[in-house]
N, C-alpha and C positions, 0 to 999 in steps of 0.2 A: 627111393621111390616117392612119387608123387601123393600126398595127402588128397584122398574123396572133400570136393566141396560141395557133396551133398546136394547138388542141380538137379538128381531124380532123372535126368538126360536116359540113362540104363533102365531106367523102369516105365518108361514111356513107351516102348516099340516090343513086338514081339519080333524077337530076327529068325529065320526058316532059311539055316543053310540051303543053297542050291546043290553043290553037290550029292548026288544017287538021287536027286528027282528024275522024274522020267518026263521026256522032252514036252511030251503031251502037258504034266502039271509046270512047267515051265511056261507055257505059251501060253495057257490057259491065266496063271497070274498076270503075264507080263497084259494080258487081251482085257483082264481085269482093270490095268492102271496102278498094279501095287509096285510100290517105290524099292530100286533095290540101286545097293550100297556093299561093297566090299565083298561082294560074291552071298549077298545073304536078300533073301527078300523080307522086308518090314514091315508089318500090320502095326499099326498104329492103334495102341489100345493101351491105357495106364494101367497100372500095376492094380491090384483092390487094395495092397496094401500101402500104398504108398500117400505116408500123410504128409499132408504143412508142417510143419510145428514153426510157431512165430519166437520169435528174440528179440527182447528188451534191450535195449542199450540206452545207453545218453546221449546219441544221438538219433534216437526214437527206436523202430522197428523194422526188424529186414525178417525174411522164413530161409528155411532150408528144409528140404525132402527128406524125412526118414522112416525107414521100414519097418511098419508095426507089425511085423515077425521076424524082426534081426536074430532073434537066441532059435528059431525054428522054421527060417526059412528052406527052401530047398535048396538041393544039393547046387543046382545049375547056378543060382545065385549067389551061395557059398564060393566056389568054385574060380568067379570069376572077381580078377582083381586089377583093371586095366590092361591087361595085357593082350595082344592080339593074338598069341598063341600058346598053349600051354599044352607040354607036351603033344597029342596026337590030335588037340582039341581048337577049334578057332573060332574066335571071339568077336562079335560085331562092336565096336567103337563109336559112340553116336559122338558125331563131330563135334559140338560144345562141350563134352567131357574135357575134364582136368587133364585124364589119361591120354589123350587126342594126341598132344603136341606136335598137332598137323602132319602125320604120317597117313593119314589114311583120310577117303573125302566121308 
């Protein structure tokens, strides 16, 4: 499996399966203008915990995203590990993810 390069890509959006909405809250988002992708609607809102942390190198500085509750996060983000479906459960894929490899827009 593919190594996390820590883009934070997963922690930028809130994803809200559409399936068991009721038609009414369906048309009501889409009458909003929220953006939806893979059968899920996405609120755009970054994680609270989700920090920079910078990196030194010898060829100066680059950051990477990481979750300053990784040992007690929640389960949903435990949970999920690239994959688009895991057992009875289905995963929103934000297209710049590592995990992507252009299977899903």
């Amino acid at each position: 499996m593919t190594e996390c390069n820590h883009c934070g890509a997963c922690c930028r959006v809130i994803p809200m399966l559409q399936a068991g909405m009721a038609r009414e809250q369906i048309q009501t988002l889409r009458t909003k203008g929220v953006r939806e992708a893979q059968g899920f609607f996405l609120l755009n809102h970054d994680c609270q915990h989700l920090k920079k942390s910078v990196i030194w190198g010898s060829g100066g500085s680059s950051f990477e995203w990481l979750c300053d509750i990784h040992a007690t996060k929640p389960m949903s983000c435990k949970r999920w590990t690239g994959q688009r479906r895991i057992r009875n459960t289905l995963y929103y894929i934000p297209p710049r993810c590592v995990y992507n490899r252009g299977e899903v827009e």
